[in-house]
N, C-alpha and C positions, 0 to 999 in steps of 0.2 A: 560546551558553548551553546550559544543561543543558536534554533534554525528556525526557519521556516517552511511549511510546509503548507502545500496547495493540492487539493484533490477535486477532480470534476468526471462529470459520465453520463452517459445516458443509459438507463432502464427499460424492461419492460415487466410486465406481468400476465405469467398463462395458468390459470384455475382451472385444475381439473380434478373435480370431487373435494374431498378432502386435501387436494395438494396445491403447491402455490411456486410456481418455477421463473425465478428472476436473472434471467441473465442480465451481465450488464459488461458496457464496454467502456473507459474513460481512462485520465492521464493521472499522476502520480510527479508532482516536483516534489524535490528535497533541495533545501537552500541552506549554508552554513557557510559563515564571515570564518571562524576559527574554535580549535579545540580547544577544551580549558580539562585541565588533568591536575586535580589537587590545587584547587589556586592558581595555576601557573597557567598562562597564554602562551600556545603552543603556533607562534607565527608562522605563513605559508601553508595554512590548513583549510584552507578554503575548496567546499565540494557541492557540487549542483548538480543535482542529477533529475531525467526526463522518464519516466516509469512510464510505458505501453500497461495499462490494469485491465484485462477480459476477466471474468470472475461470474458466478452461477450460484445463487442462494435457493436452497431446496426448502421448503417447509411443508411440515404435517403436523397439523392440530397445533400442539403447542410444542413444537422439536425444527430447529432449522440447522442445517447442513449447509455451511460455507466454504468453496475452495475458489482459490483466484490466486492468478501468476504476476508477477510483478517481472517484466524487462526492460531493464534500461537499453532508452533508444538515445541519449545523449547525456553527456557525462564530460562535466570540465572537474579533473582533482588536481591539487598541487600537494606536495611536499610529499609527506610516507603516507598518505591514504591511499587505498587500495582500490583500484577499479570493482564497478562491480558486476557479480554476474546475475541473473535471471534468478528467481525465488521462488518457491508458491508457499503459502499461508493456507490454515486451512482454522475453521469454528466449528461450534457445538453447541446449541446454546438450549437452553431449555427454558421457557416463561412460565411463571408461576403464579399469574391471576388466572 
């Protein structure tokens, strides 16, 4: 199904030599009217969720390190969607100019 999704936060940036430490704190919505599973409109599937996102980007030269926890701090589900719990995510990223 179709959602929507809304992400905000605030940043900082601390340079020290070659290193570059961005922590950041901000929200996480998830919005969805209904599930669609092979064609089929799966009614009472409606899920909204409020994500607390703290998260911390490391970089050196051209290598950054990303981890950040995503917890839902409010959360309306109907029908068989599953409440959710706490997550972290984590990147790697390497640039290539």
């Amino acid at each position: 199904g179709q959602s929507t999704n809304l992400s905000s936060g605030l940043f900082y940036l601390l340079q020290k030599s070659n290193w570059t430490f961005s922590p950041f704190v901000g929200a996480y919505l998830e919005s969805k009217k209904r599930d669609v599973e092979s064609s089929n409109v799966i009614e009472n599937s409606e899920v909204q969720i409020v994500y607390l996102r703290p998260s911390i980007s490391i970089y050196y030269k051209k290598i950054s390190l990303t981890g950040e926890y995503l917890k839902p701090i409010k959360q309306s589900v109907k029908g068989q969607n599953l409440y959710q719990e706490g997550h972290f995510n984590a990147s790697l990223t390497y640039y290539f100019n």
